[in-house]
N, C-alpha and C positions, 0 to 999 in steps of 0.2 A: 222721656224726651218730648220737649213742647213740640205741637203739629201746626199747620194753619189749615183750620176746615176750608175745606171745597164746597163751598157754597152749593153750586150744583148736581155733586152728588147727592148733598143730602134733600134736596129737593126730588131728582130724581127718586129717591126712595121712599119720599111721602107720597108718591104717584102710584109706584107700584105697592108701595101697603096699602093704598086704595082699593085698586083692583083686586089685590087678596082679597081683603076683608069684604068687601062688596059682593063677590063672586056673580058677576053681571059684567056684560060691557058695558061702558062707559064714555059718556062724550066731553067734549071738553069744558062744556060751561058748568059739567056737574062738578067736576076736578076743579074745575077756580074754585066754585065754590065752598067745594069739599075742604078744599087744601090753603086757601089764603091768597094763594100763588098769583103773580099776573100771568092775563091771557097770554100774552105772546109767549112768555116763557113756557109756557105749559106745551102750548103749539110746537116750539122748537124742541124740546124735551120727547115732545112724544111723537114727533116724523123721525125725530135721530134713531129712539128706541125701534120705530117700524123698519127703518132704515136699516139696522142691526137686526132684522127680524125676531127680537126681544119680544115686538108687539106685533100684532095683528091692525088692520083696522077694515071694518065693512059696514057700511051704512052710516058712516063717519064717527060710527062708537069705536073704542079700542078695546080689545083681551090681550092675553098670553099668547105671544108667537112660540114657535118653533125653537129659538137658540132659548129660551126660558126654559124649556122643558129639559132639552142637552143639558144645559150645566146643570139642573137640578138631579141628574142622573151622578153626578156626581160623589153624591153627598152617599155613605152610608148609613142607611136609615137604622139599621140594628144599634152599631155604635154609637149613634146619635141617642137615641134613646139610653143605652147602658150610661155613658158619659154621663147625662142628667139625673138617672135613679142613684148610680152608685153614693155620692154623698148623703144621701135622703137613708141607706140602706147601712151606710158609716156611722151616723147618727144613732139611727135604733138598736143597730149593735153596741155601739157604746153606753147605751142607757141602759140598755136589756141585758146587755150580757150574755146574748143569744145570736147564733149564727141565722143569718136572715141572706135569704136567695132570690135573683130576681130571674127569669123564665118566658122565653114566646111558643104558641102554640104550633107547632108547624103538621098536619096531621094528628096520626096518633102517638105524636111525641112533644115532649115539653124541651126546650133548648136553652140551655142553661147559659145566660150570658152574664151575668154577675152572682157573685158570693164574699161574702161577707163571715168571717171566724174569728173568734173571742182567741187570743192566743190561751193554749190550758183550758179552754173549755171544753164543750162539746162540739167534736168536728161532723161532718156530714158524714151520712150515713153510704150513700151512694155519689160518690167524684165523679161519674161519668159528665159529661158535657151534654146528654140526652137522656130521658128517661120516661119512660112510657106513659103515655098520659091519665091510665087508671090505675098505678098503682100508688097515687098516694090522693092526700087532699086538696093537693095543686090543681090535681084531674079535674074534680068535680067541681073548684073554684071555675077554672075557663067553662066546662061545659055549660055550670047556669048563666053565660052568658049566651048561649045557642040558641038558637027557634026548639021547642020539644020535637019537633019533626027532624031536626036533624040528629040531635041526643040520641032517639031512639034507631036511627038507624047505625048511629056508631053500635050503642049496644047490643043490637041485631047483628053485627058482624064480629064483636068481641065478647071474649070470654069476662068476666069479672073474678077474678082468681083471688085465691081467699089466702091472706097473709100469716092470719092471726086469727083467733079464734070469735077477737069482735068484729073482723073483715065484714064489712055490708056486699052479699052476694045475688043477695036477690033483686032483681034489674026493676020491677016496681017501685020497691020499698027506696032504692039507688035515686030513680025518677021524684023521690019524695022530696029525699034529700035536698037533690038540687033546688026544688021548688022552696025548702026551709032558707037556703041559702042565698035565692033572689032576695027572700025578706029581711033578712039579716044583715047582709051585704057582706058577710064572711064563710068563711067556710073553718069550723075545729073537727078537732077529733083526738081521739084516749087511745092508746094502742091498737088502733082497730090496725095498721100498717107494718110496726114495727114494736116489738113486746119493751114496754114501758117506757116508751116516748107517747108524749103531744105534739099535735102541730095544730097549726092556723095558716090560713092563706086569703089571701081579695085578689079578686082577677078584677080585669080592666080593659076595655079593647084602645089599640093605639091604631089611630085611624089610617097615619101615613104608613104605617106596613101592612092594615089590612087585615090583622090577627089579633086576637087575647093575647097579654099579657098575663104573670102570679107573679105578686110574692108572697113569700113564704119564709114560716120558722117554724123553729121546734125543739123541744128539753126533755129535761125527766122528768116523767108522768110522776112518776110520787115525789118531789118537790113543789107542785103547784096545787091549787085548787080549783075551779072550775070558773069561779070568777076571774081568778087572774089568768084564765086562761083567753076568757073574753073578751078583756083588759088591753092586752096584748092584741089581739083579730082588730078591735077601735083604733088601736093606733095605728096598726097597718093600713088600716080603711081611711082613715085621717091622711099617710103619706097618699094612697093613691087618691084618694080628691085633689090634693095637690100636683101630682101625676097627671091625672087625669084635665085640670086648667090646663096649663103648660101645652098639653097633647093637643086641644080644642086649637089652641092659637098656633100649632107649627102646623095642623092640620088643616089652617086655614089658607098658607100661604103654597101651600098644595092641594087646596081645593079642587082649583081646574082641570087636575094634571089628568081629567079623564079624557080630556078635549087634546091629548098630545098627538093620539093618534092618528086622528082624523087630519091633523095640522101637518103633521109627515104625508101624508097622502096630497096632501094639496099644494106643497109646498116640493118634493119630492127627495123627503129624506125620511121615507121608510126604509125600515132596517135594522137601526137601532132598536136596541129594548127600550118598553119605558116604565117608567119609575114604578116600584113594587107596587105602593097605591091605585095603578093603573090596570094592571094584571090581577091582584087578588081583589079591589074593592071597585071597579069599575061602575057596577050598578049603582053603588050609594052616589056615586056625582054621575051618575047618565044623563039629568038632566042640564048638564051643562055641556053637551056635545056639542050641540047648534045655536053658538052662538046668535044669530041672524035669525030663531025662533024665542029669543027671550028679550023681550023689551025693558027699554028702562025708559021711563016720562022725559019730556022733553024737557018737561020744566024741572029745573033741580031740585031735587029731596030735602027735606027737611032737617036738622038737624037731628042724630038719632036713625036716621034711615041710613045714610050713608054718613059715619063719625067722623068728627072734626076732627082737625089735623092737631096735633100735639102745640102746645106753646114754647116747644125746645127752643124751636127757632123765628119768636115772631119776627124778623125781619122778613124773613120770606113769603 
């Protein structure tokens, strides 16, 4: 069914994908600039959004207010993320012919939020919806993305239990691993888990939840060879760069969301939770807390510093 755009939403929205992407406050002559927009409309745009406590504004730059942060509480970020992998995960299964799983870190357990099965194929070994995060090569995928300092106190609290008889149990040699897997960008393995299966796995961290992400597959060991086992770990590694784009830019337009807290405090709608980003990865955007300690020049930015606005719509 034909629509008539609303002009002023969609301007409104090249205002706020400003502010995303900028992750800075911002004044109004950098947004003309930024955006094409005229000044007055920009003006009126952005006292209605302060007005809706949408925006902030102090020292006549503007941020993310208060009712920003609310509605974004909204959103499920798990789902949001599954929605996105599952086609990507649809795709390689029907190429491969292989059950491939997608997984977040949540402690010492991996939570299985997508799967993917070959009908007549090979089904998964373990259906649970969690699974411990050292008994397979999913494990060791998330953990190379760890500091070593935190690696080794997981395996100072945990056992490394031996599956099979090529299980890696020795917590060094485990430590090695990991460090083979930084270089590689995947993670295989030959029955060391389960007696004559492979698998492969690429972790990936998704910023707006805060955690590692795996995916993962795996077949019968003596159907494959060791190349095509490699073969397989590349392509994975190929979906999650693609993953991983995708992740950079939803994680931009929740960049601030470290700044929500402070804004309920000041505004007086503490209480609410805020969004998972804010609870598990606070530190990575603390420097966005104080607004009113980060400057932007007065003279507007150049193109490239703050991006130009799209040509969807040059009338605007």
């Amino acid at each position: 069914m034909a629509f008539k755009e609303v002009s002023a939403i969609y301007k409104c929205m090249d205002i706020l994908d400003l502010l995303a992407r900028n992750n800075a406050p911002v004044g109004i002559s950098e947004i003309v600039a930024a955006t094409g927009l005229n000044k007055s409309t920009v003006y009126n745009i952005l006292h209605s959004l302060v007005d809706l406590t949408v925006l902030h504004k102090t020292g006549g730059k503007y941020y993310f207010g208060p009712k920003f942060f609310l509605l974004g509480q909204a959103i499920d970020y798990e789902s949001l993320l599954s929605s996105r992998v599952q086609p990507l995960l649809e795709s390689f299964t029907e190429r491969t012919r292989l059950t491939t799983s997608l997984g977040i870190r949540s402690g010492l357990k991996l939570i299985v939020l997508n799967r993917t099965v070959v009908p007549g194929g090979i089904d998964v070994i373990n259906k649970s919806k969690s699974r411990p995060l050292l008994d397979g090569v999913h494990g060791m995928a998330a953990l190379s993305l760890l500091p070593d300092s935190e690696i080794e106190a997981i395996l100072d609290r945990s056992e490394l239990e031996k599956f099979t008889p090529k299980t890696l149990t020795d917590k060094r040699r485990y430590l090695r691993r990991i460090e083979e897997i930084r270089q590689t960008g995947w993670a295989t393995e030959r029955e060391e888990y389960h007696p004559g299966i492979w698998a492969a796995a690429v972790a990936f961290m998704v910023p707006f939840l805060g955690t590692q992400a795996v995916i993962w597959t795996f077949g019968l060991d003596a159907r494959i060879s060791d190349e095509n086992i490699r073969a397989h770990a590349a392509s994975l590694r190929s979906m999650v760069d693609r993953i991983e784009a995708e992740s950079r830019v939803m994680n931009g337009s929740w960049a601030t969301a470290a700044a929500a807290d402070e804004i309920r405090d000041s505004s007086g709608l503490r209480g609410g939770r805020s969004p998972p980003q804010v609870e598990r990865h606070a530190g990575q955007t603390a420097r966005l807390r104080s607004p009113a300690k980060k400057t932007v020049p007065d003279k507007p930015k150049t193109a490239g510093t703050i991006p130009a606005r799209s040509a969807k719509h040059p009338s605007r």
